[in-house]
PASEBA-1860 file (N, C-alpha, C; in nm, 3 decimals):
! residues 267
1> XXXXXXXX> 7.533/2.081/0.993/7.577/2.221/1.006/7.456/2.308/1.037 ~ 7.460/2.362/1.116/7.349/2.477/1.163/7.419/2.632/1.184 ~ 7.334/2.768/1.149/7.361/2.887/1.176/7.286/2.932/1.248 ~ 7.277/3.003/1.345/7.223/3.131/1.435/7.279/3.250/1.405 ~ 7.164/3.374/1.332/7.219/3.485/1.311/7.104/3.561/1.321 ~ 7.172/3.724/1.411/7.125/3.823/1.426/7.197/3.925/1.448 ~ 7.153/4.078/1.388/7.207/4.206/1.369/7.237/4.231/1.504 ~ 7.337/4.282/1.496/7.428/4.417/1.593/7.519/4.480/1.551
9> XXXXXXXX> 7.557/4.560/1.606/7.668/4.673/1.595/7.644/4.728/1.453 ~ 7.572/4.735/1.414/7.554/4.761/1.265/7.557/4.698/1.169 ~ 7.572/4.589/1.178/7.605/4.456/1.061/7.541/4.331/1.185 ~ 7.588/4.227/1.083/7.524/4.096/1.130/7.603/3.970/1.235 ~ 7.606/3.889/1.308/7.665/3.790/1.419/7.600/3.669/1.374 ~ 7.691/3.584/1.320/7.646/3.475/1.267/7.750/3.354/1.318 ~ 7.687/3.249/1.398/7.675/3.138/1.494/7.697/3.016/1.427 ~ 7.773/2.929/1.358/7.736/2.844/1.299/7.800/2.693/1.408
17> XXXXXXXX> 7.778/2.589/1.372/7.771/2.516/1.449/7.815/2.352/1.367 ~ 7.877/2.280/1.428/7.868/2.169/1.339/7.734/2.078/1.325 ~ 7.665/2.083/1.472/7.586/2.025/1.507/7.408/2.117/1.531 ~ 7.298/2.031/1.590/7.194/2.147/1.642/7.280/2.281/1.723 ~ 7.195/2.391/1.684/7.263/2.494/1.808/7.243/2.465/1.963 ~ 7.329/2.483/2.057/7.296/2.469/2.132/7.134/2.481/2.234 ~ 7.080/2.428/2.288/6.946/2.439/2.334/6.943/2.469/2.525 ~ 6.864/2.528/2.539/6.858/2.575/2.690/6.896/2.455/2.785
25> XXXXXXXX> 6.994/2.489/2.847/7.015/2.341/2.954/6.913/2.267/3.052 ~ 6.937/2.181/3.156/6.835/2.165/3.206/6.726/2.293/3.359 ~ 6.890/2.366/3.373/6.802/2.464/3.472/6.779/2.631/3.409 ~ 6.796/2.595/3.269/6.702/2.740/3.223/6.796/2.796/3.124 ~ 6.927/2.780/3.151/6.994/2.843/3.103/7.036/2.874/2.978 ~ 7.080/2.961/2.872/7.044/2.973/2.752/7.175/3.030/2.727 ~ 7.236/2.979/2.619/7.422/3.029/2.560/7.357/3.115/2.455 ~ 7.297/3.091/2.382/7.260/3.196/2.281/7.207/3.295/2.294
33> XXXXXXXX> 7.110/3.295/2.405/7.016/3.437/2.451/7.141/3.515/2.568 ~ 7.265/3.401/2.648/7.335/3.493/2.676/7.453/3.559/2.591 ~ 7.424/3.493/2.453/7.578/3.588/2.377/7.493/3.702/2.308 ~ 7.380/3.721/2.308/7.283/3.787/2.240/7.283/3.930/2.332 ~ 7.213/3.838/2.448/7.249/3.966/2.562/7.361/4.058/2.576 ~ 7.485/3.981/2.586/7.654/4.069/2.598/7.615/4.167/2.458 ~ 7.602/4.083/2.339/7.595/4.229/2.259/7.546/4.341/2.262 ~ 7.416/4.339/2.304/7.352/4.439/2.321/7.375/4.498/2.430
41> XXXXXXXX> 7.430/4.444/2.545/7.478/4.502/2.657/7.596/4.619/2.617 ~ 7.668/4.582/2.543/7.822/4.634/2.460/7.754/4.714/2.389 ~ 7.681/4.707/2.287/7.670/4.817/2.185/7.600/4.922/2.295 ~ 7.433/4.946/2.396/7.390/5.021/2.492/7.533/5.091/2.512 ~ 7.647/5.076/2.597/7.759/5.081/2.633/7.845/5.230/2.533 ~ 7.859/5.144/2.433/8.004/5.166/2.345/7.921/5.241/2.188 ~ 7.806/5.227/2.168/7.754/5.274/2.035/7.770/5.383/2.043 ~ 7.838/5.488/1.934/7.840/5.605/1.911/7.700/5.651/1.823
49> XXXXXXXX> 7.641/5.589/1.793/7.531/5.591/1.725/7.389/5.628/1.812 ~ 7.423/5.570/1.940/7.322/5.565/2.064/7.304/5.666/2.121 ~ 7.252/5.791/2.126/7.280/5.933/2.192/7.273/5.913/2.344 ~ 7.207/5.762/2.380/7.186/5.772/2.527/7.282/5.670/2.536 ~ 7.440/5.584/2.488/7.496/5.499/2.547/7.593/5.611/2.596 ~ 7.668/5.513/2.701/7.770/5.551/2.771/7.885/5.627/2.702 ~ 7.930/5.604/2.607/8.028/5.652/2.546/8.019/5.810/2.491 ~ 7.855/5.803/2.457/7.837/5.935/2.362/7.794/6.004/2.498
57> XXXXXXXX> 7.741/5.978/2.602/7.754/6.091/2.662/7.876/6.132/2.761 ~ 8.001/6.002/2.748/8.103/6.125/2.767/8.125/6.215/2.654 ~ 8.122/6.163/2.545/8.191/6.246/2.451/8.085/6.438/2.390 ~ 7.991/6.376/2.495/7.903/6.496/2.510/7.935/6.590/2.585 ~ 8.002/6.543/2.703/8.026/6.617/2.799/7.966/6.616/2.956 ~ 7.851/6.506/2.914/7.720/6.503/3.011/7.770/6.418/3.136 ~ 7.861/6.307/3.091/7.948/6.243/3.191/8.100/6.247/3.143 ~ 8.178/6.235/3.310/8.303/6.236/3.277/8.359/6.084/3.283
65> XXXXXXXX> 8.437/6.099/3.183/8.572/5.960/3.163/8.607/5.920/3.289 ~ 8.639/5.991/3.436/8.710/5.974/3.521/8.612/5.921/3.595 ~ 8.478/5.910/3.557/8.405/5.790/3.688/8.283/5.765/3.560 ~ 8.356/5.672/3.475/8.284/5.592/3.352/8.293/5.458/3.476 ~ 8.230/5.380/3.388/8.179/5.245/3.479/8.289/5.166/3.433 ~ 8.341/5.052/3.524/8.434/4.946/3.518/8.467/4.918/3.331 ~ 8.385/4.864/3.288/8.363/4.802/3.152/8.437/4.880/3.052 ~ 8.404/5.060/3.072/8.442/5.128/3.007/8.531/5.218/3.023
73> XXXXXXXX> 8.661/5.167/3.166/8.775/5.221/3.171/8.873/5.080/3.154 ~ 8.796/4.961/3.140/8.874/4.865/3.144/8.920/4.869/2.945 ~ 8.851/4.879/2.863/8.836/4.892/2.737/8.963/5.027/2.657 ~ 8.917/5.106/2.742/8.970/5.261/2.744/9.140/5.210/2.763 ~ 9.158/5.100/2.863/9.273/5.101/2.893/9.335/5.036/2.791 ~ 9.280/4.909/2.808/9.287/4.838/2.638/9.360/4.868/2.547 ~ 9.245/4.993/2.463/9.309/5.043/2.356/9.423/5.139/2.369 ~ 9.431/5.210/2.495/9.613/5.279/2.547/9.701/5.209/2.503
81> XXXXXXXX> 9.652/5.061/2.552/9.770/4.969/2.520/9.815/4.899/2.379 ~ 9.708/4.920/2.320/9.708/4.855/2.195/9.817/5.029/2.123 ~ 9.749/5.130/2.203/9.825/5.268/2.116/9.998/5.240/2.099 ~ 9.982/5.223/2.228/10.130/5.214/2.274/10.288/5.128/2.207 ~ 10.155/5.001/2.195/10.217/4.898/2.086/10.227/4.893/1.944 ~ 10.163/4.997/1.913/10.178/5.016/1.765/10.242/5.144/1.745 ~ 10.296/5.218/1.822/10.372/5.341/1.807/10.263/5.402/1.765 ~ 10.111/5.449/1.843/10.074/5.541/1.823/9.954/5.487/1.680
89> XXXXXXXX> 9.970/5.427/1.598/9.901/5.416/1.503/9.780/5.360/1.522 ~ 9.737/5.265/1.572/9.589/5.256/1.664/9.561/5.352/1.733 ~ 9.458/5.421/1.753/9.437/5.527/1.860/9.278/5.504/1.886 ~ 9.217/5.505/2.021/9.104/5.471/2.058/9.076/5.638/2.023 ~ 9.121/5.731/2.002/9.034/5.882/1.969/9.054/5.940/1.826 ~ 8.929/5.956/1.788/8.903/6.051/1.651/8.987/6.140/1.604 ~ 9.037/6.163/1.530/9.116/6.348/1.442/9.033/6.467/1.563 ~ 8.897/6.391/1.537/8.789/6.557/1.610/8.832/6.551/1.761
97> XXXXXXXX> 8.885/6.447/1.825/8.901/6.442/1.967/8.776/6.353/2.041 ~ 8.685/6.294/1.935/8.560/6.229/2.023/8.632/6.087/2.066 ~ 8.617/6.020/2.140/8.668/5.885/2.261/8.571/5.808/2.180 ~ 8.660/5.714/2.089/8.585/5.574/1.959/8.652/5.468/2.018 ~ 8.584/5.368/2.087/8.681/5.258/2.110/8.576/5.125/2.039 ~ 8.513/5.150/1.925/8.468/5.045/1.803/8.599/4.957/1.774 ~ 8.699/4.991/1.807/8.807/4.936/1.724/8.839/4.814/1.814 ~ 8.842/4.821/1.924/8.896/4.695/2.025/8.703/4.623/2.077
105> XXXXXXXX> 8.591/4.699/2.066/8.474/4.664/2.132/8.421/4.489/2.045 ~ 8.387/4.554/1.951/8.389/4.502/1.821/8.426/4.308/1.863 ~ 8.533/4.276/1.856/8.630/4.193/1.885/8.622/4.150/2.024 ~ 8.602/4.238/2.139/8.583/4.192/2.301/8.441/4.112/2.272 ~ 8.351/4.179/2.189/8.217/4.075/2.208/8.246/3.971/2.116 ~ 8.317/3.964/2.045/8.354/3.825/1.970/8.430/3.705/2.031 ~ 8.541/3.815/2.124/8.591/3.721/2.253/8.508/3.638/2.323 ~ 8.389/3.755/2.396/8.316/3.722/2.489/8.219/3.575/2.431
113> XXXXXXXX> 8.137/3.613/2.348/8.119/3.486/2.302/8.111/3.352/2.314 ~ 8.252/3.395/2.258/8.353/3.235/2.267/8.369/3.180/2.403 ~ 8.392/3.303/2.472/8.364/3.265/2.616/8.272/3.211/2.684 ~ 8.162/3.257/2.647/8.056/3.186/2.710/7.990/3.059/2.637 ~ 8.047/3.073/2.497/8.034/2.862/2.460/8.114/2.825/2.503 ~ 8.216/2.828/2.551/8.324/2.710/2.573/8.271/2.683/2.757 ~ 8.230/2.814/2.817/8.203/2.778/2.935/8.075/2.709/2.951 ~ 7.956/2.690/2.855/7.870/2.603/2.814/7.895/2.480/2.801
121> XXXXXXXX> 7.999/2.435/2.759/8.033/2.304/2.723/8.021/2.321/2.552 ~ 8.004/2.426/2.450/7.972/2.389/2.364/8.132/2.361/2.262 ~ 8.153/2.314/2.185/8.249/2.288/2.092/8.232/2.279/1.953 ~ 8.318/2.362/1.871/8.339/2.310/1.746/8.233/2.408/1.654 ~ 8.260/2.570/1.674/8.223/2.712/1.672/8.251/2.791/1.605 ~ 8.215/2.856/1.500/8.264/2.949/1.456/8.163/3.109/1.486 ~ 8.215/3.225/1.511/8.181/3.353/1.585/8.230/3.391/1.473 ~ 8.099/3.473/1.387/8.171/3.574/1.289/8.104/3.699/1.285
129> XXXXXXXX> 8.136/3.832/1.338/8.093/3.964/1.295/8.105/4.073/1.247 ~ 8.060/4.110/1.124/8.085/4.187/1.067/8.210/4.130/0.975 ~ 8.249/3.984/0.921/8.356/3.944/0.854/8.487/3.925/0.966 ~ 8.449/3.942/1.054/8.581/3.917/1.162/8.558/3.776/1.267 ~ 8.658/3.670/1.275/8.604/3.554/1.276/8.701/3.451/1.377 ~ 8.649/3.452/1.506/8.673/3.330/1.587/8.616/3.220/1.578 ~ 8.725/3.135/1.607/8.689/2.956/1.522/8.753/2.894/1.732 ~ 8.653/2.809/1.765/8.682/2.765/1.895/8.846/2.665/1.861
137> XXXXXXXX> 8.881/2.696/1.810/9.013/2.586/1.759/9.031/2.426/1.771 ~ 8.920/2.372/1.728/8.825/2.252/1.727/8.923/2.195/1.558 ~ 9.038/2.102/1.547/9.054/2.074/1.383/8.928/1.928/1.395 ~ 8.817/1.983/1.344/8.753/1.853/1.333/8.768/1.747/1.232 ~ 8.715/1.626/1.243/8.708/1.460/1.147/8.702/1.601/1.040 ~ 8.720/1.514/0.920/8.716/1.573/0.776/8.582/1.526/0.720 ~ 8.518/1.451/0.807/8.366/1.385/0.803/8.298/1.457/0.883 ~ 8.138/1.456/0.851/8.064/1.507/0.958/7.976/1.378/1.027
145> XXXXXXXX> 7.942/1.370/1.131/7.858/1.220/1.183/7.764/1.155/1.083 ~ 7.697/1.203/0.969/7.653/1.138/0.895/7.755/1.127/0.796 ~ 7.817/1.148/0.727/7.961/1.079/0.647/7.979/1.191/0.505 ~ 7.880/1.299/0.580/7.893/1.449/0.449/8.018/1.536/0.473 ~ 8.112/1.582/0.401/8.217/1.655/0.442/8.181/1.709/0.545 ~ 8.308/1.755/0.559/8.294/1.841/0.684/8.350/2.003/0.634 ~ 8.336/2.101/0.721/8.368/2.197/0.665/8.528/2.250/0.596 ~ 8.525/2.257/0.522/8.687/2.390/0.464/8.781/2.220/0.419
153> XXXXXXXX> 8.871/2.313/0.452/8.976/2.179/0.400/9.012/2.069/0.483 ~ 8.985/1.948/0.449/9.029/1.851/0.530/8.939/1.830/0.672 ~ 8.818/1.908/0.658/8.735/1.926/0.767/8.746/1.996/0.891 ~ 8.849/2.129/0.895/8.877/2.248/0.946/8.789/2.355/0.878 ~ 8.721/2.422/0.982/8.661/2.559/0.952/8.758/2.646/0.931 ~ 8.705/2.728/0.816/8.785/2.834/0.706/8.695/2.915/0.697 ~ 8.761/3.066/0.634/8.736/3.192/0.660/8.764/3.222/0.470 ~ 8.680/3.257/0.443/8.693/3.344/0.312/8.750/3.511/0.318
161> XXXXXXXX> 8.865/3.511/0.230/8.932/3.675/0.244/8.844/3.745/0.102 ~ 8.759/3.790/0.095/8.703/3.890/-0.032/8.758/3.951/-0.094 ~ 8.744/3.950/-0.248/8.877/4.045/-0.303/8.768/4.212/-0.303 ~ 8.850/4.300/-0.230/8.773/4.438/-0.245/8.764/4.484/-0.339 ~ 8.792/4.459/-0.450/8.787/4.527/-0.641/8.638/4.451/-0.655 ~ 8.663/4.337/-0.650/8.495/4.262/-0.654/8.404/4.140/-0.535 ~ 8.323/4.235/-0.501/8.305/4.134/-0.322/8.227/4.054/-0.361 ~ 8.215/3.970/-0.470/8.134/3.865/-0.517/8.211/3.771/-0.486
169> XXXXXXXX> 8.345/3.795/-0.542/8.469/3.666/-0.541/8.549/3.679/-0.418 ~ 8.611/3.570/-0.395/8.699/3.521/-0.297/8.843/3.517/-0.335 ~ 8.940/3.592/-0.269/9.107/3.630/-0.271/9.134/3.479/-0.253 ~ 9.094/3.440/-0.149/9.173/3.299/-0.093/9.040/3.250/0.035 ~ 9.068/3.102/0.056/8.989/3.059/0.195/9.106/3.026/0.255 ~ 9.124/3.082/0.426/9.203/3.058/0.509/9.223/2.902/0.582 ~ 9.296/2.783/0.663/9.163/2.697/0.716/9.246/2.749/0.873 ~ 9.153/2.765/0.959/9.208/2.794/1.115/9.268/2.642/1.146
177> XXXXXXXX> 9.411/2.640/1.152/9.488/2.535/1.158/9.660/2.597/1.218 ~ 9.721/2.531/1.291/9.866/2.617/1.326/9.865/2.673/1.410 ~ 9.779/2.668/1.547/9.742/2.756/1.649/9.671/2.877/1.577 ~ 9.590/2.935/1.500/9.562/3.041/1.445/9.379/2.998/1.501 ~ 9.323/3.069/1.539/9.168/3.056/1.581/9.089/3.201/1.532 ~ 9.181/3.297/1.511/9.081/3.399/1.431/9.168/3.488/1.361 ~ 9.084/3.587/1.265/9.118/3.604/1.138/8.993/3.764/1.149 ~ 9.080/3.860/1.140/8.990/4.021/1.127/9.069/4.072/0.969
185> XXXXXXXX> 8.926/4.126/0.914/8.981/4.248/0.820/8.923/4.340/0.767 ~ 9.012/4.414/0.768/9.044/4.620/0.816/8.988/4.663/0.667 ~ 8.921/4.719/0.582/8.909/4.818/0.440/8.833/4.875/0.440 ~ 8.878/4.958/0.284/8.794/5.062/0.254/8.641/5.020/0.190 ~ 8.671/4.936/0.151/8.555/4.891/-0.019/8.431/4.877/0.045 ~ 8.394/4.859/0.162/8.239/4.826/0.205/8.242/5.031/0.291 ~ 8.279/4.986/0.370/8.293/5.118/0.475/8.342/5.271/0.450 ~ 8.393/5.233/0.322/8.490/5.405/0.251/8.584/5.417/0.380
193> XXXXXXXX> 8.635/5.506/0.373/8.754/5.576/0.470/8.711/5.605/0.623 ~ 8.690/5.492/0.622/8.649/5.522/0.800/8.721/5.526/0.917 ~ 8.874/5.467/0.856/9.007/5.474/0.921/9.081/5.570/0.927 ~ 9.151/5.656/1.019/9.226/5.772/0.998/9.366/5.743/0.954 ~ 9.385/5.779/0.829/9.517/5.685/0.827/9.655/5.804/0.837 ~ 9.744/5.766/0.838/9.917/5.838/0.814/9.935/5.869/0.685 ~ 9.999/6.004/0.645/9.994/5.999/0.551/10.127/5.893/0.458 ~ 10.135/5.795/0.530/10.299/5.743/0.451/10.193/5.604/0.470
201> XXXXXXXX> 10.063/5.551/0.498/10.030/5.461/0.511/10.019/5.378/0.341 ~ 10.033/5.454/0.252/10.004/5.382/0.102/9.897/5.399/0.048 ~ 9.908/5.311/-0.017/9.719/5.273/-0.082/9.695/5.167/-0.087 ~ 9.743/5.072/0.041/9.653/4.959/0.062/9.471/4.958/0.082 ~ 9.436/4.922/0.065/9.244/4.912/0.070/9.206/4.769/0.137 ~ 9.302/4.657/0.161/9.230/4.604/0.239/9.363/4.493/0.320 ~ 9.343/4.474/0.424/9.426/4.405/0.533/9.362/4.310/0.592 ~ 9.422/4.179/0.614/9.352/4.063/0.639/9.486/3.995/0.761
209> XXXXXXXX> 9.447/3.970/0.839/9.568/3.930/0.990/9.480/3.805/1.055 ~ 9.562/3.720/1.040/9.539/3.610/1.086/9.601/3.572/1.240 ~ 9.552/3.544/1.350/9.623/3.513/1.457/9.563/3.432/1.558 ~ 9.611/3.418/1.716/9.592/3.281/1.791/9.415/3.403/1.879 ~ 9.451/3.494/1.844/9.325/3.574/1.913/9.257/3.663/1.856 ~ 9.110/3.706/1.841/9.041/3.831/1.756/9.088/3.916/1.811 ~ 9.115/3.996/1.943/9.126/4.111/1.959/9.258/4.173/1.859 ~ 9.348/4.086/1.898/9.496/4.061/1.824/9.513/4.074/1.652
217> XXXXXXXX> 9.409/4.023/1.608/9.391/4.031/1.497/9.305/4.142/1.448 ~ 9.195/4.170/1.513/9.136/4.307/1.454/9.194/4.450/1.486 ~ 9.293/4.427/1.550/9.355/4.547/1.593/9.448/4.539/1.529 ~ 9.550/4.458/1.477/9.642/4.469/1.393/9.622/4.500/1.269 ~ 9.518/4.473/1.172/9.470/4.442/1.075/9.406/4.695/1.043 ~ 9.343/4.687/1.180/9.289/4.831/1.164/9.471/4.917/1.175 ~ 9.562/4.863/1.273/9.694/4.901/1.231/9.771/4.916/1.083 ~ 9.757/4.803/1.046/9.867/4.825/0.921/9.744/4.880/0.812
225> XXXXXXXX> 9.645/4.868/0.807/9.572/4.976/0.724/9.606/5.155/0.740 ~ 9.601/5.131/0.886/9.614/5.281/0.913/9.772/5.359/0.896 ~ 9.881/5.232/0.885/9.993/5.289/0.897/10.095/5.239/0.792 ~ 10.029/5.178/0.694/10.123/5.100/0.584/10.203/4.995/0.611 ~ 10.344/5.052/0.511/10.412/4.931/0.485/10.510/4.922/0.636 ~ 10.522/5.017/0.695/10.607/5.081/0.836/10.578/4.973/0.970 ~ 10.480/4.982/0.965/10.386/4.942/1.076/10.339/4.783/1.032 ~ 10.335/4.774/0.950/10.328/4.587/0.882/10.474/4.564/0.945
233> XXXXXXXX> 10.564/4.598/0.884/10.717/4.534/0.929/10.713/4.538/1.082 ~ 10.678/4.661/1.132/10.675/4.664/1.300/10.592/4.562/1.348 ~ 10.446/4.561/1.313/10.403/4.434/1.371/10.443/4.291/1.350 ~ 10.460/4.260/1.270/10.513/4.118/1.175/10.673/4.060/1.256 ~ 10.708/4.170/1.318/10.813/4.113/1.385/10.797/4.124/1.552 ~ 10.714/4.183/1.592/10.698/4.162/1.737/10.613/4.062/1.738 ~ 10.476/4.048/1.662/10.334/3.945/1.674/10.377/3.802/1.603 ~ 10.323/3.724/1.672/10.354/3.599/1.557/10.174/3.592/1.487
241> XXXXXXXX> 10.216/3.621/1.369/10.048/3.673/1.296/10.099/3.669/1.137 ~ 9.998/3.613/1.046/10.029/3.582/0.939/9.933/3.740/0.846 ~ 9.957/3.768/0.777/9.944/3.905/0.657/9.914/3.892/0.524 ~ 9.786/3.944/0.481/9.767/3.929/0.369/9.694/4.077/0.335 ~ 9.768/4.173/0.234/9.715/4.322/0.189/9.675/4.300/0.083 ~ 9.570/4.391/0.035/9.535/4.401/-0.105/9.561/4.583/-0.118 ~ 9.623/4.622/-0.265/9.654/4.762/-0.277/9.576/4.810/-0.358 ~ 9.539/4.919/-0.419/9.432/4.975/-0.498/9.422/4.920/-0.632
249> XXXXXXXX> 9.564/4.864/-0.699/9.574/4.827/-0.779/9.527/4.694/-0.819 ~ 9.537/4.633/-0.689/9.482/4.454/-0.731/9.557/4.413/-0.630 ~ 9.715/4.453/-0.631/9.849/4.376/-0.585/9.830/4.299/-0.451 ~ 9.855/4.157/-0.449/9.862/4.097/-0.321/9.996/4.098/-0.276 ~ 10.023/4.080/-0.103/10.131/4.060/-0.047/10.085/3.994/0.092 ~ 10.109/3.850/0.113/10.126/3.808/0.193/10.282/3.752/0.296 ~ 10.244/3.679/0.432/10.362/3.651/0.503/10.382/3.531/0.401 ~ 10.536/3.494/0.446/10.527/3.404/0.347/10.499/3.243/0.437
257> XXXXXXXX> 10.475/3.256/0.544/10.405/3.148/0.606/10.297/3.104/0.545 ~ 10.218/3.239/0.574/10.081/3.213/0.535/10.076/3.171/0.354 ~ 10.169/3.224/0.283/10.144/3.187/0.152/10.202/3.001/0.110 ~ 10.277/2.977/0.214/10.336/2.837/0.195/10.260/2.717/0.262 ~ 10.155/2.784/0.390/10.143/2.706/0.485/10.007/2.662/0.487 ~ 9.914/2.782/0.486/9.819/2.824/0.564/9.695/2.860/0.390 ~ 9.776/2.842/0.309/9.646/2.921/0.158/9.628/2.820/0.148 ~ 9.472/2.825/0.084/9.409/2.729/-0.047/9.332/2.794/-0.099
265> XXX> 9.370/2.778/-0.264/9.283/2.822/-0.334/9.121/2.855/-0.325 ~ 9.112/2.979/-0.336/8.941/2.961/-0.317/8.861/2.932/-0.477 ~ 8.743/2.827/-0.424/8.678/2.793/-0.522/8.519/2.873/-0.569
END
């Protein structure tokens, strides 16, 4: 087992591998220095933090939306669509009116990634940032080539859900198994209220969405945080995506797939 990890977007991108990490091919080429690159290409781009990326100076005024560069009307469109599908409760724009599309970016470089190991030749991957987590959908031996387990259960890579009352301990470990390859989740307990929510959304504090894609999953997951119990039922019946909330109180509620199918106890 090997990791590759380094900071972006504000938190950390961590690479793990069953095997050595991948190493530069024979004509130069480098999978890690190019998933390294896309990030930083994306955050330059999309950081609201960046006074000189693309995003903040539309939202400056200094450039207009209507001749933003490819990348960042293709994104823009994105999240329309993601609006659209959630009745409005995703929204790529702020209460203040500033243009935030962290919510779908986030997840495109987690896509991207994956994209560029699999077009490497590499296999058998896990992409995790910021706790949001594509697994190349590899169910590997339950052995590793020297005869040491292999990872999670049965030798499937698994995803730990944190309980937000205490982020020492673990709610449950997921294992990516069932067509499911990634796993995003949405709360308050690290980030405070960084979500704009409805006021009929509850007092859930943390949302965990399991599905066959990250974008799919981190966008659903920032959905039913933002819109409660309303918008869980709405998604849960259009998406095929498994659900697990935690409420202020403690209270869990998962799909009941995921509670029959897909749990194992975390140790």
């Amino acid at each position: 087992m090997s990791t590759v990890v380094f900071p972006t977007m504000g938190t950390m991108a961590s690479l793990r591998f069953r095997d050595a990490p991948p190493a530069p091919d024979r004509s130069g080429g480098d999978v890690l220095q190019a998933v390294r690159d896309n990030f930083e290409e994306l955050e330059q781009r999309f950081s609201l933090y960046r006074a000189d990326s693309e995003i903040s100076r539309i939202n400056d005024g200094s450039e207009r939306l209507t001749r933003a560069s490819a990348p960042m009307l293709a994104a823009y469109e994105l999240a329309l669509r993601w609006r659209d599908d959630t009745a409005g409760v995703f929204t790529p724009h702020r209460p203040d009116g500033l243009l935030d599309l962290s919510g779908v970016v986030k997840a495109l470089a987690i896509e991207d990634a994956g994209r560029l190991l699999h077009e490497a030749g590499v296999r058998d991957w896990l992409v995790t940032v910021g706790g949001d987590t594509l697994s190349d959908g590899q169910e590997a031996e339950a052995n590793l080539p020297d005869g040491t387990p292999g990872a999670g259960t049965a030798g499937l890579w698994t995803a730990g859900i944190v309980d937000p009352l205490d982020r020492s301990a673990l709610l449950c470990v997921v294992p990516f198994t069932g067509g499911w390859r990634a796993i995003a989740t949405s709360g308050t307990s690290e980030r405070g209220e960084h979500i704009w929510r409805r006021p009929e959304s509850g007092d859930l504090v943390q949302v965990s969405v399991l599905a066959a894609g990250i974008v799919t999953a981190d966008v659903l997951a920032t959905a039913i945080l933002a819109g409660g119990s309303e918008t869980l039922n709405l998604v849960t019946e259009r998406w095929d995506i498994d659900v697990l909330t935690v409420d202020a109180s403690g209270g869990l509620a998962m799909t009941p797939r995921l509670r029959e199918r897909y749990l194992s106890p975390a140790r």
